[in-house]
C-alpha positions as CSV (number, residue, x, y, z in Angstrom):
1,X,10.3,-69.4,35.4
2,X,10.3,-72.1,33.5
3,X,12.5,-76.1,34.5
4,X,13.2,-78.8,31.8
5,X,11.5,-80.8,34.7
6,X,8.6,-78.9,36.4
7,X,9.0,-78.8,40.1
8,X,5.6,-77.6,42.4
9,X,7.1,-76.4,44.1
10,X,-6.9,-40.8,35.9
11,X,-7.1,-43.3,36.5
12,X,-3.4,-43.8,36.7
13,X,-2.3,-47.2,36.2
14,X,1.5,-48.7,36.5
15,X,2.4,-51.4,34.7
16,X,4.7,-53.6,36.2
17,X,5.8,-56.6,34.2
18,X,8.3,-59.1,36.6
19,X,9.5,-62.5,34.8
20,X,11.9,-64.8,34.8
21,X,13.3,-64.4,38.7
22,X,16.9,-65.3,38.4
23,X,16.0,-68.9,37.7
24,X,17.3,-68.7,33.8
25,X,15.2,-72.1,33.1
26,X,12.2,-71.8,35.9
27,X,9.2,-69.4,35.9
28,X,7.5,-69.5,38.9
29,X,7.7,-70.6,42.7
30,X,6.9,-74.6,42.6
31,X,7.2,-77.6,45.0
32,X,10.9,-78.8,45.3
33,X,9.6,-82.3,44.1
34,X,9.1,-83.7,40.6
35,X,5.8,-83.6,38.8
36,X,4.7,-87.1,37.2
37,X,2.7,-86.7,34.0
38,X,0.7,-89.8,32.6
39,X,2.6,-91.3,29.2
40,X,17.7,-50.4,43.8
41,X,16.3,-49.1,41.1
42,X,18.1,-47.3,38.4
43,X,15.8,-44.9,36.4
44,X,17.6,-43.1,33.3
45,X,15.5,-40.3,30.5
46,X,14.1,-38.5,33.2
47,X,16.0,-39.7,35.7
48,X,19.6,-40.3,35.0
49,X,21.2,-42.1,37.9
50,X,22.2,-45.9,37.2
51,X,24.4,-48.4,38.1
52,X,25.0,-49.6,34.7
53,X,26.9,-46.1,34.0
54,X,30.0,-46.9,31.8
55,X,29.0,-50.6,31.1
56,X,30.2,-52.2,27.8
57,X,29.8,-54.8,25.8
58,X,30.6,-58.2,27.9
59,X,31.3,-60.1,24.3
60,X,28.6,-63.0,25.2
61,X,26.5,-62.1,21.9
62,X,28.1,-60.0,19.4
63,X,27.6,-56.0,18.2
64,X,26.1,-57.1,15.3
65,X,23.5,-59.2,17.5
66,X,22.7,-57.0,19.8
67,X,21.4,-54.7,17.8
68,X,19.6,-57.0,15.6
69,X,17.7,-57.8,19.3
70,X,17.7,-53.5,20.0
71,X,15.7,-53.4,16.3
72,X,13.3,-56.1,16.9
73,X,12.4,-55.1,20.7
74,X,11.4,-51.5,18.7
75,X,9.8,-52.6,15.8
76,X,6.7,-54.5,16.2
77,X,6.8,-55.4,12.8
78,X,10.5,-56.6,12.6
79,X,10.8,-60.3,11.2
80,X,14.3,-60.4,11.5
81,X,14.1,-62.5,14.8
82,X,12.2,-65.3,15.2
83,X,9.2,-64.6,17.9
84,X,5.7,-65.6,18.6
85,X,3.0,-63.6,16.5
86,X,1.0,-61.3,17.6
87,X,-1.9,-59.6,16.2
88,X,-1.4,-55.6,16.0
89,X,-4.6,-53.9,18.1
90,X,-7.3,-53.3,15.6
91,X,-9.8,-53.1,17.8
92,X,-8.2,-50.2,19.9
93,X,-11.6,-48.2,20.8
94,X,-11.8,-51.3,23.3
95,X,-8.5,-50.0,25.0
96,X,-8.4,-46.1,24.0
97,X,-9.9,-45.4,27.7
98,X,-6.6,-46.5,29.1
99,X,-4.5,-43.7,27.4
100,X,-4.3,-41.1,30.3
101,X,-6.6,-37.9,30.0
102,X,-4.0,-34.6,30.1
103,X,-4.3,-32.5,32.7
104,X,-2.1,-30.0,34.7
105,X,-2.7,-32.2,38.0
106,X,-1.8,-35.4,36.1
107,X,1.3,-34.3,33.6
108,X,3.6,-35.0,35.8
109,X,2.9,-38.5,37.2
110,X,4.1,-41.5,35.7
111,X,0.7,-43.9,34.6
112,X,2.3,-46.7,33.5
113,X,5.3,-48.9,34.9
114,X,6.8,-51.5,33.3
115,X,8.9,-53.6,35.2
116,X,10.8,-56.8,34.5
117,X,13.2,-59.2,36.8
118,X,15.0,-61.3,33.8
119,X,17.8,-63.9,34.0
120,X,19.0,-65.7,30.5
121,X,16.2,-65.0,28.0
122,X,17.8,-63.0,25.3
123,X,15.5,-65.1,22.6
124,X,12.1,-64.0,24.3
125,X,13.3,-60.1,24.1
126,X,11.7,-59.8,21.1
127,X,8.4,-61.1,22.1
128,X,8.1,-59.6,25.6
129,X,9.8,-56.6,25.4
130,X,8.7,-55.9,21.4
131,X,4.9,-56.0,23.6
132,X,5.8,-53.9,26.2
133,X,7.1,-51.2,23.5
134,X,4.3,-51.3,21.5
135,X,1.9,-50.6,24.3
136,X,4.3,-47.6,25.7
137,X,3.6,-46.0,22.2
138,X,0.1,-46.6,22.3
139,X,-0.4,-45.3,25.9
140,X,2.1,-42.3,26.0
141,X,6.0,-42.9,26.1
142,X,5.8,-39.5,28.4
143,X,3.1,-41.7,30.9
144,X,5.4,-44.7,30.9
145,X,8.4,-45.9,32.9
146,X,9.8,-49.4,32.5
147,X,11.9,-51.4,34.7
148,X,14.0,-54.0,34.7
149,X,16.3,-56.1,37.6
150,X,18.5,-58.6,35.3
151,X,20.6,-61.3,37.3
152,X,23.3,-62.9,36.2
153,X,22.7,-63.6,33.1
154,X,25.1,-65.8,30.6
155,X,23.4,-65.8,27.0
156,X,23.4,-61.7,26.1
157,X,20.7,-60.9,27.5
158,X,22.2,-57.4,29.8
159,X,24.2,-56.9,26.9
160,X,20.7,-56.2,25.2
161,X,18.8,-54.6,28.1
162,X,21.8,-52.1,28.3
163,X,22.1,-51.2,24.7
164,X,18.1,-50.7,24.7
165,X,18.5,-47.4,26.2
166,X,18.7,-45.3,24.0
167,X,16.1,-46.1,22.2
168,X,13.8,-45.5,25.8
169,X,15.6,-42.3,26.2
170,X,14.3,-41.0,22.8
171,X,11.3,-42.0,23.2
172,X,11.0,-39.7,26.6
173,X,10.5,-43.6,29.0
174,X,11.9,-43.6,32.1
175,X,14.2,-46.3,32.2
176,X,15.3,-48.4,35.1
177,X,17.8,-51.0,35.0
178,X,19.8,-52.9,37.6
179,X,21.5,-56.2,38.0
180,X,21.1,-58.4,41.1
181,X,23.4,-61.4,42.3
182,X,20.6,-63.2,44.7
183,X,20.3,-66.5,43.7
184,X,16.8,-67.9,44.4
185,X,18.4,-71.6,44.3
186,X,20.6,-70.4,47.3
187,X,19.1,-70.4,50.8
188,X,15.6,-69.8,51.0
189,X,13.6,-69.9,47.9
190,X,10.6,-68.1,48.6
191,X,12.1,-65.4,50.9
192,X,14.3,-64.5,47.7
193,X,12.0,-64.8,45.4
194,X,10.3,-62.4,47.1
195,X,12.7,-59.7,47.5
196,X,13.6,-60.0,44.2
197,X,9.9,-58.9,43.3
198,X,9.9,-56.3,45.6
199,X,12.9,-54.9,43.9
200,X,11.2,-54.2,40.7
201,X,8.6,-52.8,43.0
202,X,11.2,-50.4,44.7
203,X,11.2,-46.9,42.8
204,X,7.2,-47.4,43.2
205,X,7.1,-47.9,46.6
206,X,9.8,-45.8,47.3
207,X,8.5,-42.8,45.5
208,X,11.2,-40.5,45.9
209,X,9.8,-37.5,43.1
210,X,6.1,-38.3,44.0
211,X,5.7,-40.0,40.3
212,X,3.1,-43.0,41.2
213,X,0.0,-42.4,42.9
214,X,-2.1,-45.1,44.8
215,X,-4.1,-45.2,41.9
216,X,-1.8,-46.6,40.1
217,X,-2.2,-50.3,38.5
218,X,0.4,-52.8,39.2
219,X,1.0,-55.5,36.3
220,X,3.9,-58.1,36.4
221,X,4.5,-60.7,33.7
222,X,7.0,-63.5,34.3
223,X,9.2,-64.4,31.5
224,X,5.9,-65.3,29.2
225,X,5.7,-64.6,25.1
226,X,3.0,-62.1,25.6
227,X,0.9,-60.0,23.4
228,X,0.2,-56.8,23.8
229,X,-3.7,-56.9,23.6
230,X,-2.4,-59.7,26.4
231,X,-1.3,-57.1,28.6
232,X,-4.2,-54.4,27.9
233,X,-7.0,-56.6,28.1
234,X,-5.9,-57.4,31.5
235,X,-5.8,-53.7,32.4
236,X,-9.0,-53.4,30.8
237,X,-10.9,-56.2,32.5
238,X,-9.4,-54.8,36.1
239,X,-11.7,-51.7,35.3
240,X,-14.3,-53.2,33.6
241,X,-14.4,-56.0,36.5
242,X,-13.9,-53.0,39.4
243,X,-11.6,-55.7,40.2
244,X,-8.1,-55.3,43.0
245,X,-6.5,-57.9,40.8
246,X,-6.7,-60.0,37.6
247,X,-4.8,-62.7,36.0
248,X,-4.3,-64.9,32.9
249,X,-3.8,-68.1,32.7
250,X,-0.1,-69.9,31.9
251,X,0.2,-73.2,30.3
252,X,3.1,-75.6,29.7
253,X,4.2,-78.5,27.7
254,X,5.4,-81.6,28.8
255,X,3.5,-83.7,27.4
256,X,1.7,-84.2,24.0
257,X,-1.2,-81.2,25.2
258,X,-0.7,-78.3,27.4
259,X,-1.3,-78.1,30.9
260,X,-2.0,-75.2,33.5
261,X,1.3,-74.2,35.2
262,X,0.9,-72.2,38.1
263,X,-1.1,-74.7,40.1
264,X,0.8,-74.3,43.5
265,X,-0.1,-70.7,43.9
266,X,-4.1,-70.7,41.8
267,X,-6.9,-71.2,44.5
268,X,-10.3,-71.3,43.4
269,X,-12.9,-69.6,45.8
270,X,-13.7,-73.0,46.9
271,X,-9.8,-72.8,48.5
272,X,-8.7,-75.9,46.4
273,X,-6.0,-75.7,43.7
274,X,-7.5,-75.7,40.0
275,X,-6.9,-79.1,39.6
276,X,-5.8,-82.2,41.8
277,X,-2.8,-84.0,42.5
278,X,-2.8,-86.8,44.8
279,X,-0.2,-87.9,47.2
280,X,2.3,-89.4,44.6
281,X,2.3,-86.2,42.5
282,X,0.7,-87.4,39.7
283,X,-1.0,-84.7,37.2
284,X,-2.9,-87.6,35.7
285,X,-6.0,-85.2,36.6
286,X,-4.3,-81.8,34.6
287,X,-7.0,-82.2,32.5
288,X,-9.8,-81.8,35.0
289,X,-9.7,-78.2,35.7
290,X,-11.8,-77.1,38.5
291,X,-13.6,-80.6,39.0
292,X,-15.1,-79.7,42.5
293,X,-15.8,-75.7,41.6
294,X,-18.8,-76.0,38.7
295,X,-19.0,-72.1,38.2
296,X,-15.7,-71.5,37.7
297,X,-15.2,-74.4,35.2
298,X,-18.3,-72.8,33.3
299,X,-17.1,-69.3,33.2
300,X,-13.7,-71.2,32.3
301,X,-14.9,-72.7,29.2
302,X,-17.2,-69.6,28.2
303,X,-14.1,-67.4,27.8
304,X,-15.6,-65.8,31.4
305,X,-13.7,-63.7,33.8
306,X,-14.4,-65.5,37.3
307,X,-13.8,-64.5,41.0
308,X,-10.5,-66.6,42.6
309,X,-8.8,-66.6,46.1
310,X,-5.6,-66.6,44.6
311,X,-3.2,-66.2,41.1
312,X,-0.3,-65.5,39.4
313,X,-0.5,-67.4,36.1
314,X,1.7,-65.4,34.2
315,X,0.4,-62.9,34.4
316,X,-1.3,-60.3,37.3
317,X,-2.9,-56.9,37.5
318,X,-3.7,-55.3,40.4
319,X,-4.2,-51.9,42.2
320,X,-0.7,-50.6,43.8
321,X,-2.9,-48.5,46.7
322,X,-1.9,-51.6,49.2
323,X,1.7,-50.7,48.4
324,X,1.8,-47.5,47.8
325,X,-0.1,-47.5,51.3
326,X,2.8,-50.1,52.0
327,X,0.8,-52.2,53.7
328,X,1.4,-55.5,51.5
329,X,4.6,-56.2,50.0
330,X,6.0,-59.8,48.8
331,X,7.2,-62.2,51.7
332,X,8.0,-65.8,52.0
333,X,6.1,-67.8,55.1
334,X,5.9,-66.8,58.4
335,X,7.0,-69.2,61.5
336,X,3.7,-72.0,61.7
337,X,2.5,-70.6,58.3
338,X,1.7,-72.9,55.4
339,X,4.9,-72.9,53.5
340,X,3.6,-71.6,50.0
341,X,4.6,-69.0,47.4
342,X,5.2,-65.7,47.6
343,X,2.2,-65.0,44.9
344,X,-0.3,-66.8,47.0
345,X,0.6,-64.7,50.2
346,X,0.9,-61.4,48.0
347,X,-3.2,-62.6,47.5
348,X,-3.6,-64.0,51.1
349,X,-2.2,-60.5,52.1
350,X,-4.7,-58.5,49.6
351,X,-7.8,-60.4,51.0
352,X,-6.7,-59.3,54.5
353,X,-6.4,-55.8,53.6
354,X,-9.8,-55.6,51.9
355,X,-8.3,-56.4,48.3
356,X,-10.3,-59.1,47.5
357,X,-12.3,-58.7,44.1
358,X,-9.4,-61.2,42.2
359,X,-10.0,-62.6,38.8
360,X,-8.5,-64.8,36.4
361,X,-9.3,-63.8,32.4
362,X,-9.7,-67.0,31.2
363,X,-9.2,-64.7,27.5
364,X,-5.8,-64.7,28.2
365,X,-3.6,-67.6,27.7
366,X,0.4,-67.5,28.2
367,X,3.2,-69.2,27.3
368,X,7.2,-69.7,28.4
369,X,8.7,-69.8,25.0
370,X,8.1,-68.6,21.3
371,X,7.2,-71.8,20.0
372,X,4.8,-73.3,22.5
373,X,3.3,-69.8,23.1
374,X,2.5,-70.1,19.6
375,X,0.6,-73.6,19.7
376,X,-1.4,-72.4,23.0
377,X,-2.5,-69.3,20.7
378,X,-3.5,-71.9,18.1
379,X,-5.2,-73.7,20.4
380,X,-7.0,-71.6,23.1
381,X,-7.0,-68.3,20.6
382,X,-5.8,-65.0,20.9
383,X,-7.2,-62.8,23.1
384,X,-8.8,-60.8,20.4
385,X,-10.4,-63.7,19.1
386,X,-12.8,-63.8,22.5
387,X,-12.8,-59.5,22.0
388,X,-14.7,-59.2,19.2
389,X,-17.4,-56.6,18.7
390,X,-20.0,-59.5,19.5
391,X,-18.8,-60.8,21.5
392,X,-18.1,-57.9,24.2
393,X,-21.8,-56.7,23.9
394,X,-22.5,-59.1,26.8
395,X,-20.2,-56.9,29.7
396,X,-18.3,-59.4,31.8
397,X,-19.6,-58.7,35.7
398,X,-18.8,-60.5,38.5
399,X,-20.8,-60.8,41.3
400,X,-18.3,-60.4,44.1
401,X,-18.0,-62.6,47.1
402,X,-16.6,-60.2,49.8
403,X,-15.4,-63.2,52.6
404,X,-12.7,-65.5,51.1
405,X,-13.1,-69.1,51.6
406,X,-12.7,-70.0,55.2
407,X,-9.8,-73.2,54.5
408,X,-7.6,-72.9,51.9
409,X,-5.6,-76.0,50.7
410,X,-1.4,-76.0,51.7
411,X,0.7,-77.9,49.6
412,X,4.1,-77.9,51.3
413,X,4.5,-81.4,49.6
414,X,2.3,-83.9,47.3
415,X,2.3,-86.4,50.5
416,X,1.5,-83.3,53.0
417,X,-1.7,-82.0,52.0
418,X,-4.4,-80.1,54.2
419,X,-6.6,-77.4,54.0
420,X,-5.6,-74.5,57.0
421,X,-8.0,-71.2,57.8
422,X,-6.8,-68.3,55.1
423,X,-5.9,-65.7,57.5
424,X,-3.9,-68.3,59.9
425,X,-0.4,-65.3,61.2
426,X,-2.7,-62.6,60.5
């Protein structure tokens, strides 16, 4: 979620792709004071029921519009709309091992899940759902379900979920969409913020026609211009890594240069945030990523995958046993908890349950919008640029630290800092 202002406050894998939260104009869960910078599921194909049965055109963004979006979202090659660029996958004999092996046991289980929770981005359709297409051809339309909780949106963007279908349909993809009135700028935050992720979690936890296994991989994207080698690369590196969880890494622009977003929720395995911000709020020291944590900065700036206690970032991966299991689900704090968001206690929940190989791709750089997505790309390169043939003869590994660190830093506000035990209401 993204604010004008920024405010802290098989081998069968799902894919589960979560953005924008119902904030229209705010990505992620942040501190409710201002930064200061220096200068029910509804599946259809396969499953038919849905709650947008009979739903017509609400006349925000025209026919004629609409299906200019409907076109784009399906052809990856459609420059009709404007949208960040993205490579196609040349290299694909790096990804072909994620396309599910056929086999009697396996045909009827669902591999892939894409799921979305999107409020008021009609213009980043092309980008993130165009990505999320193009990989459900490349790993099997049949494997693939995609779903997507929209919220009260006022720019199109139903108008264009709705009139997607069928496209899915054809294409054999299960389809889930559903619209949700909670209001995360209503009541508490975190607690709907959370529920609102565990909806697009619903039809895998619930499970009803035995579709998702606990082998399953979970990925959810917030409302990011992502490629797809973005997404697989992420997949890739989980399996690579042996990791329960991997991220990217999000960036924003306020200023003149780009800074790291997600810093309420990222903990390095030291247990401090990524970078620091005094007591004023200051991100005079944005710059300074990880200047207490020198093996992390290293693997940072060598393009490195490198072990974290916690991450969002735009981007996350992770294994869906713990919820299929349904013993970790989203949740805001508990009474004498560190208030914090509900990413950071999906991860302080994951450690508790033995889920604690988590990684930020450093590869991987994301973006809120088209245009700015496009200068971090310039900037930090595409993921292929760090994929190369060379480049991947030296396999990423990770030495694993199996105990997480034993404080972990709670911002509930810039002036209120401290660093609590990890597991403290566990």
């Amino acid at each position: 979620m993204r604010r004008k202002h920024l405010f802290v406050g098989q081998v069968s894998l799902l894919l589960l792709i979560a953005g924008g939260l119902y904030l229209g104009s705010n990505h992620l869960t942040h501190l409710p004071t201002p930064i200061h910078f220096p200068g029910s599921s509804a599946p259809s194909s396969a499953s038919t029921d849905s709650n947008d049965a009979g739903y017509t055109n609400t006349g925000i963004i025209s026919a004629e519009n609409i299906t200019r979006y409907v076109n784009a979202i399906s052809d990856p090659a459609s420059e009709d709309l404007p949208r960040l660029k993205c490579p196609f996958i040349a290299n694909t004999s790096r990804y072909d091992s994620l396309k599910p092996a056929s086999s009697p046991s396996s045909s009827s289980k669902i591999k892939y899940f894409f799921a979305i929770d999107l409020r008021d981005t009609v213009k980043l359709l092309p980008r993130l759902l165009g990505s999320v297409v193009e990989s459900i051809r490349f790993l099997g339309p049949s494997n693939c379900a995609l779903s997507i909780i929209e919220g009260n949106s006022n720019d199109g963007t139903y108008d264009v979920l709705q009139a997607l279908r069928p496209s899915l349909d054809a294409l054999t993809t299960t389809y889930y969409l559903r619209s949700s009135d909670i209001d995360p700028k209503q009541g508490d935050r975190i607690a709907k913020l959370a529920e609102l992720r565990n909806m697009a979690l619903q039809p895998l936890v619930d499970n009803t026609l035995g579709k998702y296994t606990a082998e399953t991989t979970v990925i959810f994207l917030n409302d990011v211009a992502a490629c797809t080698e973005d997404i697989f690369e992420l997949v890739y590196q989980r399996v690579q890594l042996g990791a329960d969880m991997t991220c990217g890494l999000d960036w924003v622009y306020v200023g003149r240069d780009p800074t790291f977003y997600d810093v309420w929720v990222a903990r390095g395995m030291n247990g401090d945030s990524f970078f620091e911000i005094p007591a004023d709020g200051n991100w005079n020291s944005a710059w300074n990523l990880f200047w207490n944590n020198e093996p992390a900065r290293a693997s940072m700036n060598a393009h490195r995958p490198f072990q974290v206690f916690s991450c969002w970032n735009g981007a996350a991966v992770f294994t869906a046993r713990p919820l299929v299991d349904k013993t970790v689900q989203f949740r805001g704090p508990r009474e004498g908890e560190c208030k914090q968001g509900e990413p950071q206690l999906f991860c302080k929940d994951l450690w508790f349950h033995g889920y604690g190989k988590i990684a930020v791709v450093p590869s991987v750089n994301l973006e809120y919008s088209d245009d700015r997505a496009q200068q971090i790309k310039d900037l930090k390169g595409y993921t292929s640029r760090w994929t190369t043939a060379e480049d991947v003869a030296r396999d990423d590994k990770i030495e694993w630290q199996s105990t997480p660190p034993g404080n972990v830093k709670c911002i509930p506000s810039y002036k209120d800092q401290s660093f609590r035990p990890w597991n403290e209401t566990l």
